[in-house]
N, C-alpha and C positions, 0 to 999 in steps of 0.2 A: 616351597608351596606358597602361592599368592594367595592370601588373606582379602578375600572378597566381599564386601556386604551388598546386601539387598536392599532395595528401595522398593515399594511399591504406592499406591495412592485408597486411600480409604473407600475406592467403588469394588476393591477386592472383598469387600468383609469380612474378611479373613479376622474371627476374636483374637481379642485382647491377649488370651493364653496362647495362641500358637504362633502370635508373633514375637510374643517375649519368648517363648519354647524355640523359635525358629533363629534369633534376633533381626528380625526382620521391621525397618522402618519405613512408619504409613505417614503419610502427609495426607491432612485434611481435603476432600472435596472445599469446597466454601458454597455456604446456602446464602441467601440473602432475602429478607422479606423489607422490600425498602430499600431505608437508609443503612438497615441493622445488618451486620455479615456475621453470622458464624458458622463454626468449623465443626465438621463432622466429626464426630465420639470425643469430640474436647467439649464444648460447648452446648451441642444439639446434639436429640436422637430422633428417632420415629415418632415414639409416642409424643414429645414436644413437639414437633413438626405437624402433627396431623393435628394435634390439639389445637394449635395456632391457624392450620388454613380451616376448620372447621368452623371456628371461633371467626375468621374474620372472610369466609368465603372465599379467597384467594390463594392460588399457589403462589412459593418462592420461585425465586429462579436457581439454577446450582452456574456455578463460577469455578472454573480449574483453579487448582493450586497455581500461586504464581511462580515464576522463576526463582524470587529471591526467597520461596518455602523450598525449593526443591533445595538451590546452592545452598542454604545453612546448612539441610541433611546432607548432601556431600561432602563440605565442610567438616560437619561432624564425625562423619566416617571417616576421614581421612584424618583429622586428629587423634581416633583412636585406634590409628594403627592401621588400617584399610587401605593395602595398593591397589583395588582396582573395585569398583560400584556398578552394580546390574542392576537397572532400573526398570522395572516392569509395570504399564501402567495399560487403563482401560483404551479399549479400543480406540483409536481417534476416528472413527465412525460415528461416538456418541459421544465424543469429550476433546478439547483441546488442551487435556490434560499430558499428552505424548508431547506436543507441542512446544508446550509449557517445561517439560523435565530435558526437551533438549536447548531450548534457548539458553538455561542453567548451564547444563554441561557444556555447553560452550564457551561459560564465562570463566572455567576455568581448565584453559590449553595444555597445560603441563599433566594435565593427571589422563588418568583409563575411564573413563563412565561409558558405557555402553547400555543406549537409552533404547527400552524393546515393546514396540506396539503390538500389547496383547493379542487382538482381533477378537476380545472376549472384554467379561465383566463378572463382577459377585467372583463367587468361590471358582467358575471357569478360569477367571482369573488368580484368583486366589491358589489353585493348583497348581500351575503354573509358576506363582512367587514360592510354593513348597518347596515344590521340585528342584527348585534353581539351587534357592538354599540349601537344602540337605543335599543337594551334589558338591557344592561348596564347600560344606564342611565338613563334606568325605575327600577335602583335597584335589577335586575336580579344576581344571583349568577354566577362565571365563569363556571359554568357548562350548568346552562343553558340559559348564552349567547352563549355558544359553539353550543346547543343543536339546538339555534331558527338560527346559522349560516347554520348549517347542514338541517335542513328541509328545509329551501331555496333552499339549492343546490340541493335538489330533485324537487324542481320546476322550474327549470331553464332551459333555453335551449338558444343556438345560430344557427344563420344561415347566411348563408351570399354569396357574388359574389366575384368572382375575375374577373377584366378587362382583365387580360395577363397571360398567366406563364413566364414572360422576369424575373418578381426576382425572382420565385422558382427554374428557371433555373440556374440562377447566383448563388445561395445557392447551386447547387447540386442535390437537389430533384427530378428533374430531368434531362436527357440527353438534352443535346441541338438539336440534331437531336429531341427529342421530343418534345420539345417546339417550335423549325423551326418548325414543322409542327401543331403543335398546332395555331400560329399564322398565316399560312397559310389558315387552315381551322376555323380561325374565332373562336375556341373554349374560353368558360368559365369556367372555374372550378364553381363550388357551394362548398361552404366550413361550415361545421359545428364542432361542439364541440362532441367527443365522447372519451367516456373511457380515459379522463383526455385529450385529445388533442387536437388538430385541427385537422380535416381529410379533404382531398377532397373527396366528398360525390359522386360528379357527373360533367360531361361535356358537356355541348353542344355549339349551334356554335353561340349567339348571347346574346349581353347583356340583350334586354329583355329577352329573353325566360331564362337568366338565374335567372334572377330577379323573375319571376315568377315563377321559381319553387323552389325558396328559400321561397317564400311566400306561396303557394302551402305547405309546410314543417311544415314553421309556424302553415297555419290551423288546417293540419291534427294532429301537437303535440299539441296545444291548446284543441283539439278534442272537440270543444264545451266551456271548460271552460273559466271562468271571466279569462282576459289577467290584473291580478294588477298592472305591472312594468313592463317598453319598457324602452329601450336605443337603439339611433341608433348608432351604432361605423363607423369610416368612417378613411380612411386614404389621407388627403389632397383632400376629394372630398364633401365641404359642402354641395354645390349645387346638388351632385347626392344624397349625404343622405337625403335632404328633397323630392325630387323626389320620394326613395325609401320609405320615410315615407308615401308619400300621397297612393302608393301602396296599402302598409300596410293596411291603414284607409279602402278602397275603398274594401278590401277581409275581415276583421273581426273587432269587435269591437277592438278598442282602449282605453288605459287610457288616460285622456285628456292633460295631460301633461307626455310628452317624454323627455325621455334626450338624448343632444346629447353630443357622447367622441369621443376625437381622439384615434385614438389606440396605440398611442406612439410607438416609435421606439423599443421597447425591443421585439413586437409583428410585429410591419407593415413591420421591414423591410425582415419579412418570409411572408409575403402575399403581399405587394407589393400597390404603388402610386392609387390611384381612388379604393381601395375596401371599399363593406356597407355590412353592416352587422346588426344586430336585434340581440341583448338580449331581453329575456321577461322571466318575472316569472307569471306565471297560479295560482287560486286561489286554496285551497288544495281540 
């Protein structure tokens, strides 16, 4: 049996416990405000993050991990014993972080790395780095740990609210004269995952009503199917993610254990302080 490890990159946010549970190794996003660079769940979180652009008016920017954070983690897996490294990282739709983990694996020609563009992010992602690994360590070949990564991702779907556009404005995304008036008129964004990204899906003028047609989303892509896997993602808003969970419950079955992630800084700070959100993988 080849002895496989997992790589992934911290826009999975995949907790702390299911990657030691999994042994699955995250490399830092890199934020940077400035001069100053730090690394996602080493260094920085949300609430530091948002407390800093609040404080100074300003977003950071986020920076891929470089090559030479990926090569030590291969390095390291290969030390301890690992013939072959499955690297699963966020879309390179939103991140030159796929980019990044293969420039690495090419520094080093004698080994296996096999470096796999998500087409996803957060727990989409994050499902996806599960799957691999628990195929793995069921003695699965890198192929078809890759393989059971991949039908995941065909079952996968996100949805989610946004409180404001005060940070998509700040990023650029949009005009400021568009978000004055965005926030004039009470708008929500609804935000989902499409064609490897995050898109804003839809607007309207109140947090339920936006809440409810993120759920409303949820049903209709479940379209009937068993809901296997919920994660609720939330950025600095625990208390609205259980809120948004009991939603959930009260419009379709549930699995009975959820997870909740922070979205970490390399994703919340292009969505912005109080967003929820719902990963879920559907049965095939």
């Amino acid at each position: 049996m080849t002895r496989i490890a997992i790589v992934t990159d911290t826009d999975s946010t995949l907790p702390p416990g299911l990657t030691k549970e999994n042994q699955v190794i995250q490399i830092p996003i890199l934020i940077q405000f400035g001069e100053e660079t730090f690394r996602t769940g080493i260094d920085i979180d949300d609430a530091a993050t948002f407390a800093r652009i609040d404080r100074e008016g300003r977003l950071p920017t986020t920076t891929a991990p470089t090559p030479g954070q990926f090569l030590e983690a291969y390095k390291a897996a290969f030390d301890s014993g690992a013939e072959a490294v499955i690297c699963i990282n966020i879309s390179s739709e939103m991140s030159a972080t796929f980019t990044s983990a293969q420039q690495a694996a090419a520094m080093l020609p004698g080994k296996r790395i096999e470096v796999m563009d998500s087409r996803s992010c957060a727990m989409g992602q994050g499902y996806m780095v599960l799957a691999a690994a628990k195929a793995a360590a069921s003695g699965a070949t890198v192929e078809q740990s890759i393989a059971a990564a991949e039908e995941v991702r065909g079952r996968s779907y996100l949805f989610g609210a946004l409180p404001t556009l005060k940070y998509i404005a700040m990023s650029g995304r949009v005009s400021q004269l568009a978000a004055g008036m965005a926030g004039l008129l009470d708008i929500k964004p609804v935000l989902g995952l499409q064609n490897g990204k995050l898109e804003l899906l839809e607007k309207v003028r109140t947090q339920s009503k936006a809440w409810s047609r993120a759920v409303e989303l949820v049903v209709d892509k479940a379209a009937g199917r068993k809901v296997e896997q919920m994660a609720i993602l939330h950025v600095n808003a625990p208390k609205l993610a259980k809120q948004f969970e009991d939603l959930l419950r009260l419009s379709l079955p549930c699995p009975d254990e959820i997870i909740y992630c922070a979205m970490t800084p390399g994703l919340s700070i292009h969505v912005g302080s109080g967003m929820v959100a719902v990963v879920f993988v559907t049965a095939p």
